[in-house]
NUMI-662298 format. One record per residue (C-alpha): chain; x, y, z. Coordinates in Angstrom, 3 decimals. Example, Ala and Ser with C-alpha at 12.3 -4.5 7.8 and 13.67 -1.06 7.14 Angstrom:
("A", (12.300, -4.500, 7.800)) ("A", (13.670, -1.060, 7.140)) 
END
This chain:
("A", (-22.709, 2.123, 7.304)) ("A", (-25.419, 2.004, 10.005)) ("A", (-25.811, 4.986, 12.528)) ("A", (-26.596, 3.454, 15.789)) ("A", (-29.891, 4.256, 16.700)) ("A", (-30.298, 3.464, 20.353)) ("A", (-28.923, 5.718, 22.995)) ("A", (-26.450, 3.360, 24.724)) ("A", (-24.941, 2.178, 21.515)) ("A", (-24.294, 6.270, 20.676)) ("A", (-23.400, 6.637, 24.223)) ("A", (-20.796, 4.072, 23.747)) ("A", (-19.636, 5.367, 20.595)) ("A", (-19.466, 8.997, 22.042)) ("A", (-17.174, 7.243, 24.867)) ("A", (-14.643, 5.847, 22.488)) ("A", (-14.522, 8.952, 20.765)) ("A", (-13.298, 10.656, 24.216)) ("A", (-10.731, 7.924, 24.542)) ("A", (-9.310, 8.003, 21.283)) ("A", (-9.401, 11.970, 21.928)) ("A", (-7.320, 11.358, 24.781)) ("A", (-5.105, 8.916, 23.778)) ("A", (-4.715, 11.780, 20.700)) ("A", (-3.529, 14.656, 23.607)) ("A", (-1.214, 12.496, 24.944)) ("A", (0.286, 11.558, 21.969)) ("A", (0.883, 15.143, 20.832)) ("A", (2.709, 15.616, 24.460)) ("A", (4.956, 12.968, 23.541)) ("A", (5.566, 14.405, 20.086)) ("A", (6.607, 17.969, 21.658)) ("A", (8.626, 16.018, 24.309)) ("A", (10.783, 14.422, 21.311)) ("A", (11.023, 17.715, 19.354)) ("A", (12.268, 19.840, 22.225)) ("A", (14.552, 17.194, 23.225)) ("A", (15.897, 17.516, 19.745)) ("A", (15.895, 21.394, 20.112)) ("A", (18.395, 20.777, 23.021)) ("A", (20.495, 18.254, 21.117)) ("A", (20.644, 20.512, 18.324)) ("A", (21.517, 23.631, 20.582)) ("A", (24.345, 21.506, 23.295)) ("A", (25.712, 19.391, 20.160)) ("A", (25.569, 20.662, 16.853)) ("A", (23.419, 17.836, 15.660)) ("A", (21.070, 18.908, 13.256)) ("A", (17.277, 17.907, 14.945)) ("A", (16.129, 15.808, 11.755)) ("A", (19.489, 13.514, 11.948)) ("A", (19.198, 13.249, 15.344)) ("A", (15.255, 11.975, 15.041)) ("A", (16.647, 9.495, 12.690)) ("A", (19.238, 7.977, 14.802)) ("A", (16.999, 8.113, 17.791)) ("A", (14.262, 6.514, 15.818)) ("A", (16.733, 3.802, 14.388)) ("A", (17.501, 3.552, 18.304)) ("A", (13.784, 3.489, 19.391)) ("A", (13.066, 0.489, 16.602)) ("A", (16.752, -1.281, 16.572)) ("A", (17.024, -1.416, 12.600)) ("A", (20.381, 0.311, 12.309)) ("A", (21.389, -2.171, 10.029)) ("A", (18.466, -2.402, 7.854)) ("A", (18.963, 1.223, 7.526)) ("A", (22.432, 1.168, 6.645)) ("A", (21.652, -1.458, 3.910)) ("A", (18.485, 0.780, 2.373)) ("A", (21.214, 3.923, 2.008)) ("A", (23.658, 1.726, 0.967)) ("A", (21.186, 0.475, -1.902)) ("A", (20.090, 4.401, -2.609)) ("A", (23.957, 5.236, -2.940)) ("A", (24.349, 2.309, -5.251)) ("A", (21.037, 3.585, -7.465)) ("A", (22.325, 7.479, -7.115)) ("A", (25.800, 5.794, -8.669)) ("A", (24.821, 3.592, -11.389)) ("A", (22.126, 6.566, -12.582)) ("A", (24.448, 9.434, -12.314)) ("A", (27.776, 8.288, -12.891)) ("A", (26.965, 5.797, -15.848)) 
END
């Protein structure tokens, strides 16, 4: 690796840093959004905030069935280890 040794190139480098940075704060905004979104799901509902990530995630990325196949697999697994 080569440190940059002119002042614009470490000025530019120094720049990306701030926007990564930022982009950084806002994610963590989003991140408490989510979690005190599932705070209120959990408290109106009943809904435990981890299942509730998961099914909003599975939402958020549409791979409900994929999902449903991987557990289906795991129960399968969990059956032929345990039960055999």
């Amino acid at each position: 690796m080569m440190i940059p040794s002119s002042n614009e190139d470490r000025k530019k480098i120094k720049g990306a840093m701030k926007e990564v940075s930022n982009a950084m704060n806002g994610i963590e905004g989003h991140q408490d959004h989510i979690k005190e979104i599932c705070v209120r799901v959990e408290e109106e509902f009943g809904i435990p905030k981890g299942k509730f990530k998961k099914v909003a995630t599975m939402y958020h990325k549409g791979n409900a069935d994929i999902v449903a196949e991987d557990n289906s697999e795991i129960e399968d697994l969990y059956d032929a280890a345990v039960n055999s």
